[in-house]
C-alpha angles and dihedrals in degrees: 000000000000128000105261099224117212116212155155138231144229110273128212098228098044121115116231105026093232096046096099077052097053083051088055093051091052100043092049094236105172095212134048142171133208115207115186103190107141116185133238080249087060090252116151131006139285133215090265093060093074109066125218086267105054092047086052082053092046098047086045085052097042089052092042093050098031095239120167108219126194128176131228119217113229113271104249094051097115103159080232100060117082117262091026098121086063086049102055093040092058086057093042097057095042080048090058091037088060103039095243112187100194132043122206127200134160130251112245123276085217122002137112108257094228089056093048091053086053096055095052107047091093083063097042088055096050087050091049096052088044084056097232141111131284107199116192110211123220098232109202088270096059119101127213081246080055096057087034096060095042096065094037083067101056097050087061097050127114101261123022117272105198105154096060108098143167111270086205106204115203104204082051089060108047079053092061101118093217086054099027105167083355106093091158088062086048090051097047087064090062107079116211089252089077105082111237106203107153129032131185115200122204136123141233128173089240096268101092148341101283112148107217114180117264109264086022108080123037089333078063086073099026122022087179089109098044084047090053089036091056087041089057098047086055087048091059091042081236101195095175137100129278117200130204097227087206142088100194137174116276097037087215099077083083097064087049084064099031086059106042087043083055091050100046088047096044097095085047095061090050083066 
């Protein structure tokens, strides 16, 4: 089975913008994702922002270090908003800079899935030929049938698309409304025939999107549903990245994660 890689991510209000991944570096994490989504407010950072010479820095580092990077692309880039395509291409190319090895992109608020599929398939394609990984993400709109139809899609598409996956997202999850505070009833609905391949972990008390550190919200009083969380992801053989979405202060509260997530996976990664 393949090695599960533990991980954080870029943060809007870090300064500057590689300073979560300097912590990486210091703290040997062996994934990390880089998420530019800067806001109408000018909040956060955008592709632009890294230079040909510090993605050069950050590939050299990933390879010395053996980090697995994936990139997140920004929040609004929906295939059916204007400008999307640009969008798409600035992640892309940073993607590629880097030697990424995952994409992330969300599923649609309100489109028919079919249609979606079809919108993406230009971008699957491009994964595909760059021989890396797309990773489609639940939003907390998203429903277990969603996921489910989707792949369910792609099975039945011309040519084989194997390296398309859910990019499961925990505090989603836990935002479903049929599954509101719940997010084991929200992973009971996704059979083991649709691939899991990224998972952010954070946490929220089902009123909004908070992202709490793991550990640091419920799962503070009751680690139960991060325990049965880590059990179904062994009982799927999951071999993919999760990734900690925060930048909190204190910044340890990473490695705290980091280190209980570690503990509850390691008989998983035994096989």
């Amino acid at each position: 089975m393949s090695m599960i890689r533990i991980g954080n991510q870029t943060s809007k209000t870090a300064s500057p913008l590689t300073l979560p991944f300097e912590y990486a570096l210091e703290k040997r994490f062996d994934a990390f994702e880089w998420f530019p989504d800067k806001d109408p407010s000018g909040a956060g950072w955008e592709e632009k922002d890294l230079d040909v010479k510090t993605r050069h820095w950050i590939r050299d580092c990933g390879i010395k270090q053996d980090i697995r990077f994936s990139v997140h692309a920004p929040l609004w880039a929906d295939p059916f908003r204007f400008g999307a395509t640009t969008a798409f291409r600035a992640s892309l190319n940073l993607f590629e800079d880097i030697g990424a090895f995952l994409f992330n992109i969300h599923f649609p608020l309100e489109q028919d899935l079919r249609d979606y599929l079809d919108a993406i398939k230009p971008l699957i394609g491009h994964i595909d030929a760059k021989r890396g990984r797309l990773a489609v993400e639940n939003v907390p709109s998203t429903s277990p049938e969603d996921v489910n139809m989707f792949f369910a899609f792609l099975e039945k598409a011309k040519a084989p698309i194997r390296h398309v996956g859910l990019c499961l997202d925990l505090g989603h999850a836990n935002l479903y409304d049929a599954t509101r505070n719940d997010y084991l009833r929200y992973l009971r609905g996704i059979p083991r025939s649709v691939p899991v391949i990224h998972v952010p972990v954070h946490e929220n008390y089902g009123d909004t999107d908070s992202h709490l550190p793991i550990f640091s919200g419920p799962a503070a009083q009751d680690e139960s549903g991060v325990f049965a969380f880590a059990g179904w992801l062994k009982e799927r053989r999951f071999g993919g990245t999760i990734i900690l979405e925060q930048w909190p202060d204190p910044p340890g509260l990473l490695d705290r994660a980091r280190r209980k997530l570690a503990e509850m996976l390691i008989p998983c990664e035994g096989g």
